[in-house]
C-alpha positions as a Markdown table, in Angstrom:
| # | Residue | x | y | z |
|---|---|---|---|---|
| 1 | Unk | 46.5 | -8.0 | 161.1 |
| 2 | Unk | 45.5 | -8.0 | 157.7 |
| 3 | Unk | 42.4 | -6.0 | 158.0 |
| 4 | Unk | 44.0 | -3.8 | 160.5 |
| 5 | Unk | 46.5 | -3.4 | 157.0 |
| 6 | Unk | 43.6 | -2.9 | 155.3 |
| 7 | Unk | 41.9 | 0.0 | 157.5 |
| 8 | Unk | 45.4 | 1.4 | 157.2 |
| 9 | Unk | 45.4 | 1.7 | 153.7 |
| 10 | Unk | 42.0 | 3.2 | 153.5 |
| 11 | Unk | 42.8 | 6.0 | 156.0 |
| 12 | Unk | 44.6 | 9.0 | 154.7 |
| 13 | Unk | 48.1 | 8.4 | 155.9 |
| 14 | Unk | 49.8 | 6.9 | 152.5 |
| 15 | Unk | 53.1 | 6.4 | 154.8 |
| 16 | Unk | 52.4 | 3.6 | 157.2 |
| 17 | Unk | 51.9 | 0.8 | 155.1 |
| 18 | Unk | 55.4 | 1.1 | 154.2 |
| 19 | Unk | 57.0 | 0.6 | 157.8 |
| 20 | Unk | 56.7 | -3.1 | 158.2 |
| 21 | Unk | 57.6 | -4.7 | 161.6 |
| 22 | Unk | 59.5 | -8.0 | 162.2 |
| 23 | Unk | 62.4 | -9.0 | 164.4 |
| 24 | Unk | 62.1 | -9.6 | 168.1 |
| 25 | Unk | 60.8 | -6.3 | 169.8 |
| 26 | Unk | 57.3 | -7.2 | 169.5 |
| 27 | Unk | 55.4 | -3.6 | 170.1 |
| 28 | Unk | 53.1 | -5.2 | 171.2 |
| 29 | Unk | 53.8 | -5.7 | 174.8 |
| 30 | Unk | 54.8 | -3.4 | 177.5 |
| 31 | Unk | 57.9 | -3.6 | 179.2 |
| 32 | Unk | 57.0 | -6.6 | 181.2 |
| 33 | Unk | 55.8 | -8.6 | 178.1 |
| 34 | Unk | 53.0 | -9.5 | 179.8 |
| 35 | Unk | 50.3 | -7.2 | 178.3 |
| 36 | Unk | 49.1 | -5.7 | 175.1 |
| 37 | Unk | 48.7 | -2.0 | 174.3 |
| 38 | Unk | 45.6 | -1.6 | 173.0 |
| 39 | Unk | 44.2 | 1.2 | 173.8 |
| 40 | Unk | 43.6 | 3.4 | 171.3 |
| 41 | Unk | 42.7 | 2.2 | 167.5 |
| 42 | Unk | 46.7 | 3.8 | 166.9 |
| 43 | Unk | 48.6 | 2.0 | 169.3 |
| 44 | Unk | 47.5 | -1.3 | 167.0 |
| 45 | Unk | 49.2 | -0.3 | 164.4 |
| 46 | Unk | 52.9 | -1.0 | 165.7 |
| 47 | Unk | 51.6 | -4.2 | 166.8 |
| 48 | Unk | 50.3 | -5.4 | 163.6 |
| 49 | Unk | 52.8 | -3.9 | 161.7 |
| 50 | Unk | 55.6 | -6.1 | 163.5 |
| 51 | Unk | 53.0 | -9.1 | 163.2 |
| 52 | Unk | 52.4 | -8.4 | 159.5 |
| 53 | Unk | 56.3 | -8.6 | 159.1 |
| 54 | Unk | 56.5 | -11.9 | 161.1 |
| 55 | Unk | 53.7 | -13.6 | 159.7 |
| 56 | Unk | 53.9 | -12.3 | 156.1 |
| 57 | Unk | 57.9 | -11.1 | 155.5 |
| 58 | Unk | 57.6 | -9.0 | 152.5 |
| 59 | Unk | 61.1 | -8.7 | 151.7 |
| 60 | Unk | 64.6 | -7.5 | 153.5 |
| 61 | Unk | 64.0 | -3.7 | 153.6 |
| 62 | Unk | 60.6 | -4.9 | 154.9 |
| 63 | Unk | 58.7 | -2.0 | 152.9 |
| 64 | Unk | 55.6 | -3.3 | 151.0 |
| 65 | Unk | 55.5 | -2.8 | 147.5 |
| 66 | Unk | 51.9 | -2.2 | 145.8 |
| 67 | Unk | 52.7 | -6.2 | 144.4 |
| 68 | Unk | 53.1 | -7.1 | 147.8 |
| 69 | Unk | 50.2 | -5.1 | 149.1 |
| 70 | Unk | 47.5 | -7.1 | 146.3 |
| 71 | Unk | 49.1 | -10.1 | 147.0 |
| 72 | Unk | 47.8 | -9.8 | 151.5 |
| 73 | Unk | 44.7 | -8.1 | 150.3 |
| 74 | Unk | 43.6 | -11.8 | 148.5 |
| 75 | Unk | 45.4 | -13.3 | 151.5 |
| 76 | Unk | 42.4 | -11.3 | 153.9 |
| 77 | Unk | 39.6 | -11.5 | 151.1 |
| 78 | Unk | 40.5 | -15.7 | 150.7 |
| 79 | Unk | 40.6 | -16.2 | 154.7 |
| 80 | Unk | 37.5 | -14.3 | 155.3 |
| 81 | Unk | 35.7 | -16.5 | 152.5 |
| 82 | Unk | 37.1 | -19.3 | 154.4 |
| 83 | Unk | 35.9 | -18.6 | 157.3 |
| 84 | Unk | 32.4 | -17.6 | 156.0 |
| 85 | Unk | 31.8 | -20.9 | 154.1 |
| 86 | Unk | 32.9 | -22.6 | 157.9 |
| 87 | Unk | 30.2 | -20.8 | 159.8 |
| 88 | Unk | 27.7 | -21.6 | 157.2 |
| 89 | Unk | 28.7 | -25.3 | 156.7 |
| 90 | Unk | 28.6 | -26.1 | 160.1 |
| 91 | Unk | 25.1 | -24.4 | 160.5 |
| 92 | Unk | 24.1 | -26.4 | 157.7 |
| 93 | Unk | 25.2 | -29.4 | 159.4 |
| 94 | Unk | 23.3 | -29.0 | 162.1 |
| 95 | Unk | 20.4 | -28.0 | 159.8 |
| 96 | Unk | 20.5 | -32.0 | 158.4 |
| 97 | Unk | 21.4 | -33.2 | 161.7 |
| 98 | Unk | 18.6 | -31.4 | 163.6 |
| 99 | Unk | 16.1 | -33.1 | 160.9 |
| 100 | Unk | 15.9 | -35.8 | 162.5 |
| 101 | Unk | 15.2 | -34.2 | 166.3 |
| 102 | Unk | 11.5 | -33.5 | 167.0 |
| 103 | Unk | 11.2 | -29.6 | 167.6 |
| 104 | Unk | 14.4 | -28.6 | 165.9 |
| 105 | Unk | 13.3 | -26.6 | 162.9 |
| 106 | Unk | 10.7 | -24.7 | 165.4 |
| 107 | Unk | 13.5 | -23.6 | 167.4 |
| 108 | Unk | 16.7 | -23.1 | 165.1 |
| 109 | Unk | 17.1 | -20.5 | 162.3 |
| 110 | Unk | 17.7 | -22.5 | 158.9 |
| 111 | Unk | 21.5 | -21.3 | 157.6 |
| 112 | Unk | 20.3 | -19.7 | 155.0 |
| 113 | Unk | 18.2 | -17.1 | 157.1 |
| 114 | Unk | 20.5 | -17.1 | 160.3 |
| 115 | Unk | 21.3 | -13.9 | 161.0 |
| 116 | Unk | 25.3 | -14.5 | 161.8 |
| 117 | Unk | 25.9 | -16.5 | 158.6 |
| 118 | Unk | 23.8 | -13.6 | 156.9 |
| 119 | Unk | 25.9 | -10.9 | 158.6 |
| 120 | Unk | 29.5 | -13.0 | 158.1 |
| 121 | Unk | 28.1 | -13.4 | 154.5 |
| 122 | Unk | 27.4 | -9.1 | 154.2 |
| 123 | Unk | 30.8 | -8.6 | 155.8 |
| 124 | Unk | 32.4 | -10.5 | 153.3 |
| 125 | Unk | 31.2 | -8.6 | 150.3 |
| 126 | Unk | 31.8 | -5.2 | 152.4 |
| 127 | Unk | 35.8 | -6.8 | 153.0 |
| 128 | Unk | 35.7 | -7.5 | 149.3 |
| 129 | Unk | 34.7 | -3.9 | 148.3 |
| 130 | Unk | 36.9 | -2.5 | 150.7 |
| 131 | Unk | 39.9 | -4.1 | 149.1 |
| 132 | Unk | 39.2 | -2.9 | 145.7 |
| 133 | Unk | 38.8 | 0.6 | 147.1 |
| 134 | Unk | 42.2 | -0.1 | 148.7 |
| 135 | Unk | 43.7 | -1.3 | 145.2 |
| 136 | Unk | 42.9 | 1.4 | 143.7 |
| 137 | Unk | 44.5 | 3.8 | 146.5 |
| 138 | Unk | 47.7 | 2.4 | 146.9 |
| 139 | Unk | 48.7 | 1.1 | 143.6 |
């Protein structure tokens, strides 16, 4: 939700940021409630926006202000980090675990050169670049 805010932001409609879901018609389903609409990359957008305004209310109007817009971008930069330093830590874990198994280090990838903590690790600096760039658009 908060990167697809943040893909949002960086496209070149200024407008949708502004129309924050919330409430109980979650656009997300169809008719049934039993599927999501996913599609297309723009039939997300009604879906996270209602989430966004669920999960993150911004205020009564629900319209995001540029405060309130810096305020999810640290929200998605801090989770992301989070979630990076997981993957790695766990890796290294079993790293210090997998010492003491014969074999082990001829058949795992040490953290620091695996190539999903690597990748989670050049995504997180791209994230991070891509929310300055969105700073500097929207506010």
């Amino acid at each position: 939700v908060l990167r697809g805010l943040l893909d949002r932001i960086l496209s070149d409609d200024r407008s949708v940021p502004c129309a924050v879901g919330g409430g109980t018609n979650d656009p997300g389903f169809n008719s049934k409630g039993d599927e999501f609409m996913w599609n297309e990359p723009e039939s997300q957008w009604p879906y996270q926006s209602w989430l966004l305004g669920e999960e993150f209310p911004a205020n009564k109007n629900k319209i995001l202000t540029s405060n309130d817009v810096d305020s999810l971008l640290n929200v998605l930069v801090t989770l992301h980090l989070k979630y990076y330093e997981k993957v790695k830590s766990s890796k290294e874990k079993d790293d210090r675990k997998g010492r003491n198994v014969k074999l082990y280090s001829e058949i795992h990838t040490p953290a620091g050169e695996d190539k999903v903590v690597k990748g989670l690790e050049k995504e997180h600096f791209e994230i991070v670049r891509m929310c300055r760039e969105a700073r500097r658009k929207y506010t």
